[in-house]
C-alpha positions in Angstrom: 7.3 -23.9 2.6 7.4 -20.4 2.1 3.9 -18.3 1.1 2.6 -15.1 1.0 -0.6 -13.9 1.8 -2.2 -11.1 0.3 -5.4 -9.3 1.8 -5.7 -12.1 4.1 -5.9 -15.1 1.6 -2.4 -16.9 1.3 -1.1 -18.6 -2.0 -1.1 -22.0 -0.2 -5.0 -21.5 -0.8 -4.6 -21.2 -4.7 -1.7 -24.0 -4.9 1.0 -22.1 -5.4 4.7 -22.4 -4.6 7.0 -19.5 -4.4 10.5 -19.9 -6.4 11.5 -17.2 -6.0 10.8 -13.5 -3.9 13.0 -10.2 -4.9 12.6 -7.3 -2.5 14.7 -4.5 -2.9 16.5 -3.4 0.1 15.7 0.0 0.0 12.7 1.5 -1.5 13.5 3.8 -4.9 16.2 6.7 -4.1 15.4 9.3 -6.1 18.2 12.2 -5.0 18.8 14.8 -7.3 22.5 15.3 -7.7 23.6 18.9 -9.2 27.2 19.3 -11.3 28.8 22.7 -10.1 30.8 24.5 -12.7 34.4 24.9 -11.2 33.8 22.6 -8.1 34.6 19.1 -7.9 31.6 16.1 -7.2 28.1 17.2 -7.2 25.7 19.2 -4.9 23.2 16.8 -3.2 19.6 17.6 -3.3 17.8 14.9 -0.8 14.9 13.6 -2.0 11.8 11.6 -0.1 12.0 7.9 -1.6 9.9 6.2 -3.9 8.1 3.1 -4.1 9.5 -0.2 -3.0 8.7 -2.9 -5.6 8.7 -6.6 -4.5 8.6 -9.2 -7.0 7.3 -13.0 -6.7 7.6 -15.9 -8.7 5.2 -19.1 -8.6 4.9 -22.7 -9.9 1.6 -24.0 -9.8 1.0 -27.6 -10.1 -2.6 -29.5 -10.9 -3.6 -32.9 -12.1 -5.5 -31.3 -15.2 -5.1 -28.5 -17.3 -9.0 -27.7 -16.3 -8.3 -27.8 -12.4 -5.0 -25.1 -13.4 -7.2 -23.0 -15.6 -10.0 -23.0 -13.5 -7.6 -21.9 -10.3 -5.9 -19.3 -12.8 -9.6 -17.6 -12.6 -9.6 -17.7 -8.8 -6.2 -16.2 -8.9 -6.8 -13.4 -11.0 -9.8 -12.2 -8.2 -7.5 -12.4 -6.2 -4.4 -10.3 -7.4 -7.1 -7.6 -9.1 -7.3 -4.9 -6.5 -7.9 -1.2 -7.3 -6.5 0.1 -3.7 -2.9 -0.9 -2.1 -3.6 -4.0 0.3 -1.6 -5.8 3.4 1.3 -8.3 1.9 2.9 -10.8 4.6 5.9 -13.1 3.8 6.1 -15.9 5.7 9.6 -15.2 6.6 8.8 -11.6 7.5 6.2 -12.8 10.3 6.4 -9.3 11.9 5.7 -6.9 9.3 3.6 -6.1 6.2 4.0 -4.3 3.1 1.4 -1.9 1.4 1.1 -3.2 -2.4 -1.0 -3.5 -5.1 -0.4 -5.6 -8.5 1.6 -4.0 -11.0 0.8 -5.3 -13.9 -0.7 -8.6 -15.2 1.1 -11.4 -14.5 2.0 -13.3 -18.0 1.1 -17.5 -17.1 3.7 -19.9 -18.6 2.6 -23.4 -18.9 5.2 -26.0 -18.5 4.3 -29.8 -19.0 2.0 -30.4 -15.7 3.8 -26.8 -14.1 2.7 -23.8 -14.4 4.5 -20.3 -13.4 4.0 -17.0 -12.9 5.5 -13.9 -11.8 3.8 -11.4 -9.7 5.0 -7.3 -9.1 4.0 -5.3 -6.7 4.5 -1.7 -6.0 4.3 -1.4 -2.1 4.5 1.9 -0.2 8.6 2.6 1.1 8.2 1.2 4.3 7.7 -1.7 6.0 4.8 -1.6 9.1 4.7 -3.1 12.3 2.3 -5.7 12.8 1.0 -4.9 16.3 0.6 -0.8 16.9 2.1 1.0 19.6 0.2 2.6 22.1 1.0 4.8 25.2 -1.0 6.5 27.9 0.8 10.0 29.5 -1.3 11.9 32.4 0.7 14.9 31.9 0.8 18.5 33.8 1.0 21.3 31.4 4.4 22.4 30.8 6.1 19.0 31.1 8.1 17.0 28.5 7.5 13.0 28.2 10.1 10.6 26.3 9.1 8.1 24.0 11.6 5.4 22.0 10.4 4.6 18.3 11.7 0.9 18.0 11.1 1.4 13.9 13.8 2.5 11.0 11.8 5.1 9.8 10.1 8.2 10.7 6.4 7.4 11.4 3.6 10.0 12.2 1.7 9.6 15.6 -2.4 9.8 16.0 -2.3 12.1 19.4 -5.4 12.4 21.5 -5.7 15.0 24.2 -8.5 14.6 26.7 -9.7 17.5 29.0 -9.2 14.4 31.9 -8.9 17.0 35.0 -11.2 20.0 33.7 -11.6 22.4 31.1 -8.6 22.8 29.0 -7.7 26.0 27.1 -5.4 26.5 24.0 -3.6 22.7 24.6 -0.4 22.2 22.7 1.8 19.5 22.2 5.1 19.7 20.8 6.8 16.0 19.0 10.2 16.4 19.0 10.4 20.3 17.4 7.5 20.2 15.7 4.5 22.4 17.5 0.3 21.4 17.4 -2.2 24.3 19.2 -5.8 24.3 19.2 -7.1 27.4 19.4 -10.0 26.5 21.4 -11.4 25.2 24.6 -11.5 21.7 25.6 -15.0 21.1 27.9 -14.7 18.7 31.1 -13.9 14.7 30.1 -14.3 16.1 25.8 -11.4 15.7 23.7 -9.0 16.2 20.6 -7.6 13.5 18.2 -4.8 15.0 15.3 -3.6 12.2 13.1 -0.4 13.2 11.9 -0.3 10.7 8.9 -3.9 11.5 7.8 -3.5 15.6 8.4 -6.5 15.5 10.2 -8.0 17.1 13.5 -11.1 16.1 15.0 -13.5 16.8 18.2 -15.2 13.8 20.4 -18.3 13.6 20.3 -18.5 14.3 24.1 -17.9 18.4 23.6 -21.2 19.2 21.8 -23.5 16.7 24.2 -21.5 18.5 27.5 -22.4 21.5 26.0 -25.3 21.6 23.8 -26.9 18.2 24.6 -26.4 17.5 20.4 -23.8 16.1 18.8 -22.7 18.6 15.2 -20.9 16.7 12.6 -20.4 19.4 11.0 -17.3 20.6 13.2 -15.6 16.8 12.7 -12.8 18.4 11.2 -11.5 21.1 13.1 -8.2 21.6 11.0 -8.7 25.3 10.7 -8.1 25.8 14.5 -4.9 24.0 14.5 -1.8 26.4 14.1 1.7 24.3 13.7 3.4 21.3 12.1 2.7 18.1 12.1 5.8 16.3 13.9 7.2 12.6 13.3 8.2 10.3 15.5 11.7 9.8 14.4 13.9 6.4 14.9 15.3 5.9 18.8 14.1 8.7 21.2 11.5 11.4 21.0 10.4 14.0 23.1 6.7 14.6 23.8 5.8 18.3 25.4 2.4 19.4 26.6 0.9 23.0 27.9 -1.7 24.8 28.0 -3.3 28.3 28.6 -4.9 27.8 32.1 -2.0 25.0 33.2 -4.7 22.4 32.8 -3.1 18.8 33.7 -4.4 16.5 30.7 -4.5 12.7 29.4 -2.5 12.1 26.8 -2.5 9.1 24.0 -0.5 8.3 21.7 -0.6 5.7 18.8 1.4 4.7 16.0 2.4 2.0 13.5 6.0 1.3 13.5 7.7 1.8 9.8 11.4 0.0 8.8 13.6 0.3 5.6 
């Protein structure tokens, strides 16, 4: 039987049976398209895409109409969500959508039945189940390659440890996309720049090396990062690392699969 399960409770729990699931192929296209006097067709202005909405209908069958309108309760808990939350199909045992409840579900009763119909708006992509993680002790000035199995861009958390001694000025390049720190990595401290969030942070390792105290105050060190923040694009990538002093360093790498 297929189910669904929604921020880890599944509709088997609540007695329901999906009729019927619609999930759009592709998430919302939203081009702009731009009529050129004197020229035939239209100019194309790309746009990112927009939500990807996935709809589910239910039957629900109890002995008594108290039992169904007592589980209807449990079920409205359950759907009412002010945040986006992790949606698995059963026949999608590899991935999960990002989705909240659209709107409220209207509830049909039908002799013993009843039924329902669920919305969600999810984010565009599809995510991995299981993250992908990969370890690079690289000298400064070399390039690594990395294959992104996904359909979709996705956006890398980089961390760059001072492994083999101080490191100054590191700099990784994703693809042709550029990251520098303008700063100095202490011995066995490190960097993490999580190119989905837009952050940059220090370990706390560099303050206690060098000032036996850890300062939360320098969590985010944003403002000494000069560049872009690169994607991991579908099929093969190129990762490139130097620094100022040629200062060999460890290199990690993690990121979430995303598919159409």
């Amino acid at each position: 039987m297929k189910y669904f399960v929604l921020d880890g409770k599944s509709s088997k729990d609540f007695s329901l049976r999906i009729s019927h699931v619609s999930r759009s192929v592709l998430p919302e296209i939203r081009d702009h398209y731009e009529q050129i006097p004197g020229r035939h067709g239209s100019y194309l202005f790309p746009q990112p895409f927009g939500d990807r909405i996935v709809s589910v209908s239910c039957l629900l069958k109890t002995h008594e109409k108290s039992e169904r309108m007592q589980t209807i309760t449990r079920i409205s808990a359950w759907l009412s969500s002010d945040r986006k939350r992790m949606l698995v199909f059963s026949d999608e045992p590899n991935v999960f959508y990002m989705g909240k409840v659209k709107s409220s579900p209207n509830f049909e009763e039908i002799f013993t039945f009843g039924k329902l119909t669920i919305e969600f708006v999810c984010d565009p992509f599809k995510y991995a189940m299981e993250a992908q993680e990969i370890l690079f002790e690289m000298d400064s000035n070399s390039v690594q390659y990395i294959s992104n199995g996904g359909t979709a861009e996705t956006y890398p958390s980089v961390v760059i440890q001072a492994a083999y001694g101080e490191i100054q000025n590191p700099k990784i390049t994703i693809n042709d996309k550029y990251l520098l720190y303008n700063g100095i990595l202490t011995p066995n401290s490190s960097i993490e720049i999580n190119t989905e969030s837009f952050l940059a942070t220090k370990s706390m390792e560099r303050d206690i090396v060098t000032t036996g105290a850890y300062d939360t105050a320098e969590n985010n060190i944003l403002s000494m990062i000069d560049g872009e923040f690169g994607a991991l694009l579908p099929g093969g990538n190129t990762l490139a690392y130097s620094s100022a002093n040629g200062r060999k360093a460890r290199i990690r790498l993690v990121w979430q699969e995303r598919y159409l």
